[in-house]
C-alpha positions in Angstrom: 187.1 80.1 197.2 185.7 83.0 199.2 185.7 85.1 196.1 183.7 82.6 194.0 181.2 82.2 197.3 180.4 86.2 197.3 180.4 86.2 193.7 177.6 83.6 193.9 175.6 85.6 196.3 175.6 88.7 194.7 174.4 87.6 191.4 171.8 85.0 193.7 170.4 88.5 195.0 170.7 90.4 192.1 168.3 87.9 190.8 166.1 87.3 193.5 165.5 91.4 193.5 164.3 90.8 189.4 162.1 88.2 190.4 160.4 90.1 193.0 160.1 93.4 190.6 158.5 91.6 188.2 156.2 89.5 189.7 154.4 91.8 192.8 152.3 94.9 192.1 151.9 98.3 193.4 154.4 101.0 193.1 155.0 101.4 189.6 158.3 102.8 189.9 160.4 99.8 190.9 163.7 100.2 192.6 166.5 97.1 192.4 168.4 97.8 196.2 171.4 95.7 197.1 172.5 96.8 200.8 172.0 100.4 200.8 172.8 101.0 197.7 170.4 101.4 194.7 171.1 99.9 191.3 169.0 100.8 189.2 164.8 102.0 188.6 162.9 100.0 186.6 159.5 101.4 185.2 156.4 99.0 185.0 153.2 99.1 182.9 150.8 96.2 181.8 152.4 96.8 178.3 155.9 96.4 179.2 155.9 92.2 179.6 153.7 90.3 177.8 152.2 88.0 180.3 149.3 87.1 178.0 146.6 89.6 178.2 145.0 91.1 175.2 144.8 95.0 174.8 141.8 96.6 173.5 142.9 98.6 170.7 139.2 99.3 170.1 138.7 101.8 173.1 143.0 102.5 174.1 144.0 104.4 171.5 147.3 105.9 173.5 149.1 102.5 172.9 151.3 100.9 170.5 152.0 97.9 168.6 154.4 96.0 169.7 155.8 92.0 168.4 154.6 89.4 170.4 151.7 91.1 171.7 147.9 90.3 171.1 145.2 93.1 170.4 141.5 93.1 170.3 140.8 95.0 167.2 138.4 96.3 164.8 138.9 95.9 160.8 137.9 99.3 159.5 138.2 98.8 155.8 140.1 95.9 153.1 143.9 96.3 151.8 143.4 98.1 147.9 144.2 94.5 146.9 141.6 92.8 149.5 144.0 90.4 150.8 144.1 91.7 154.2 142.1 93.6 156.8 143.1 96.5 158.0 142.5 97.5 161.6 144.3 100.2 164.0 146.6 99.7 167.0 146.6 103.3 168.5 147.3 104.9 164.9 149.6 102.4 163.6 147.9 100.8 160.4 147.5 97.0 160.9 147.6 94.6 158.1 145.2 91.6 159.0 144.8 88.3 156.9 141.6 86.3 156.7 139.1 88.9 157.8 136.1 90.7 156.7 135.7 94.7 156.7 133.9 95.3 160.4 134.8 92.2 161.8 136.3 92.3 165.6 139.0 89.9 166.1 141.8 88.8 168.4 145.5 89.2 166.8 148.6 89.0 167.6 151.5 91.1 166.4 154.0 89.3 164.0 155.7 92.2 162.4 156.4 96.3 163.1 157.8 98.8 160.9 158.3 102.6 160.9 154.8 103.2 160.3 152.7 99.8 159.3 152.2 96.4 161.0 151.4 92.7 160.6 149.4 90.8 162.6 147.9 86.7 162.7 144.1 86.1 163.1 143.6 84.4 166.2 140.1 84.2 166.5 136.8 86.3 165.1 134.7 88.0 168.2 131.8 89.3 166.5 131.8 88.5 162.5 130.9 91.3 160.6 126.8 91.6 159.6 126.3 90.5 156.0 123.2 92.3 154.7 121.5 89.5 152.9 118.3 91.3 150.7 120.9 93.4 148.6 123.2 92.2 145.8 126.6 93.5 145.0 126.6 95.0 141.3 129.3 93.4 139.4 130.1 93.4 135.6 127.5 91.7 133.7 124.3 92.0 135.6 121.4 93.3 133.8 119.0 95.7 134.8 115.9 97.1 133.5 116.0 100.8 134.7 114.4 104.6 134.5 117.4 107.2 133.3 116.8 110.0 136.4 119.4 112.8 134.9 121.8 113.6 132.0 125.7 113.0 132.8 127.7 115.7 133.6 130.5 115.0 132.0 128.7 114.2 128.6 125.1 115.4 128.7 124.2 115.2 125.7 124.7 111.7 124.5 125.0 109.9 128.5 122.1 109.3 130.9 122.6 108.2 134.5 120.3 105.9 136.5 121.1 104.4 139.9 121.1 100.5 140.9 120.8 100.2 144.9 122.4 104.1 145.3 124.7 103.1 143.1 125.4 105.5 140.4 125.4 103.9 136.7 126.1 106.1 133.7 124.4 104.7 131.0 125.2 105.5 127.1 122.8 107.1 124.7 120.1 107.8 126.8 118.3 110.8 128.4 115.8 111.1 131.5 112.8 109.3 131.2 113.9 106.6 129.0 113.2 103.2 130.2 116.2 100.5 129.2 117.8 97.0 129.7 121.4 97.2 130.8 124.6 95.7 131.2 127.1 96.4 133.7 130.3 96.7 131.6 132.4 98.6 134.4 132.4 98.3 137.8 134.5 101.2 140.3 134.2 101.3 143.9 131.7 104.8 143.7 130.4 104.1 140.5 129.6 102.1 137.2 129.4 102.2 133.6 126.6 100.4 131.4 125.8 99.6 127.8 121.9 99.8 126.8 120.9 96.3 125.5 117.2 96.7 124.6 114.9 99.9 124.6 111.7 100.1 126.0 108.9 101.1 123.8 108.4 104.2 126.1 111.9 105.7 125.4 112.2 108.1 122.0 109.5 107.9 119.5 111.4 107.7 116.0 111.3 110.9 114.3 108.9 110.4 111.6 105.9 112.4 110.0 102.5 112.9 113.0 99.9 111.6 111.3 96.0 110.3 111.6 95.9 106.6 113.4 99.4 107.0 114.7 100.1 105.6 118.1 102.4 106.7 120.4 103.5 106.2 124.2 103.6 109.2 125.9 104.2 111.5 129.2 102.0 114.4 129.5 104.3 117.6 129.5 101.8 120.4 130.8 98.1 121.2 131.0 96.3 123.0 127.9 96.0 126.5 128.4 92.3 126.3 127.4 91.3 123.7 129.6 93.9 123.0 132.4 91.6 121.3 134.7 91.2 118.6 132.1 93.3 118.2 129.4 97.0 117.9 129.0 99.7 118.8 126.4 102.4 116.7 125.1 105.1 117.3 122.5 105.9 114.6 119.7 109.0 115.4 117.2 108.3 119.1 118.0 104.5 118.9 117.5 102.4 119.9 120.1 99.5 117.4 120.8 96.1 118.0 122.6 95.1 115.4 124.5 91.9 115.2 126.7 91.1 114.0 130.0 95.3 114.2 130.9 97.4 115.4 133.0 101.0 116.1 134.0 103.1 113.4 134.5 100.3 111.2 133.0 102.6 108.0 131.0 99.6 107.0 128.2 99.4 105.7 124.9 97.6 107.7 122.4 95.6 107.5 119.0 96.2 110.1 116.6 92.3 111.4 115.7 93.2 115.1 114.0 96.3 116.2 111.8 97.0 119.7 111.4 100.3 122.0 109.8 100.8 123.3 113.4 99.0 121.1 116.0 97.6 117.8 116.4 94.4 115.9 118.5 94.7 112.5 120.0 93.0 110.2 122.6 93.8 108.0 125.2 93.6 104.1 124.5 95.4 102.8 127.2 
């Protein structure tokens, strides 16, 4: 009976000293003591039992990810597939359903492996800001647009414009020409685009320059004889004088004089 009785109030103490480690503050470094003798040291750290609180994985970035555990965190980026957030808990990746790229949410760990994690949503803290006055280019929006530069890739044939930054390789088309587009291909740095009608500014057909042709035109340069008024432009090769012009000048023209090597013209509109 005595045995049973001391058995009793050794494991009564030993229990007692758990409860009291666990529950006070201070010292860090906890020490279980029964008599004189110590059992054994027990470290302690806000991160060691979960009592609740939520960790800012936002400014900590010495921490880890633990099960159980709820973070406040910030979704950098989407999952390749969108399906999931993805945020990081000290610089374990976080896998986070249900939230939107630079949202800050609450979560709460559900799942830790070597290097990734899952967490639950548990509440939004600040929603991401959703810019309202631009529109996401997706496969077939059209666009009237200004080619800027040939395409590296295929210069000669491919044009590029750009639609909110966003650069759109167009086909058949070179700087300056003015098209109607369709968004055929859409990549996350880029986009591809079919021409679906040409403005009447783009190429002039190659055909024979002759008297009461008109033509829409950009003034290349300024005429050598007259710089400070009239301008030069180029049609199928031919150069073309045209008064009261200058560089950069978009006009259309009327054909007044035809000859082998040159050609005169005025402005109509």
């Amino acid at each position: 009976m005595k045995r049973y009785i001391s058995m009793f109030l050794v494991l009564g103490a030993t229990v007692a000293a758990i409860l009291y480690l666990v529950f006070t503050s201070g010292n860090n470094n906890r020490e279980i003591i029964l008599g004189e003798k110590v059992i054994k040291k027990v470290p302690i750290s806000e991160t060691d039992i979960n009592t609740g609180q939520i960790i800012d994985a936002t400014q900590k970035k010495d921490i880890k990810a633990k099960e159980g555990y709820r973070y406040k965190v910030y979704i950098k980026e989407l999952s390749r597939e969108g399906t999931a957030g993805i945020a990081r808990i000290g610089g374990m990746i976080t896998f986070v359903p249900n939230v939107k790229k630079g949202d800050v949410a609450i979560v709460q760990v559900t799942r830790v492996s070597r290097t990734t994690a899952n967490a639950e949503l548990i509440k939004i803290v600040k929603a991401a800001e959703i810019k309202k006055d631009k529109k996401e280019v997706a496969v077939g929006d059209v666009y009237d647009v200004t080619i800027e530069q040939k395409s590296r890739r295929n210069p000669d044939k491919d044009g590029v414009a750009k639609i909110d930054g966003l650069v759109t390789f167009v086909n058949d088309t070179q700087p300056g020409d003015k098209v109607k587009i369709r968004i055929v291909e859409k990549r996350d740095k880029f986009a591809i685009a079919q021409v679906i009608e040409k403005s009447a500014v783009e190429k002039i057909e190659k055909k024979e320059v002759a008297v009461g042709d008109k033509y829409f035109v950009t003034i290349e340069q300024k005429d050598r004889k007259i710089p400070d008024k009239d301008g030069v432009v180029r049609i199928n090769g031919l150069v073309v004088f045209v008064p009261d012009t200058q560089p950069g000048d978009k006009v259309e023209i009327l054909i007044t004089e035809r000859r082998p090597t040159i050609a005169r013209a005025k402005v109509i509109k």
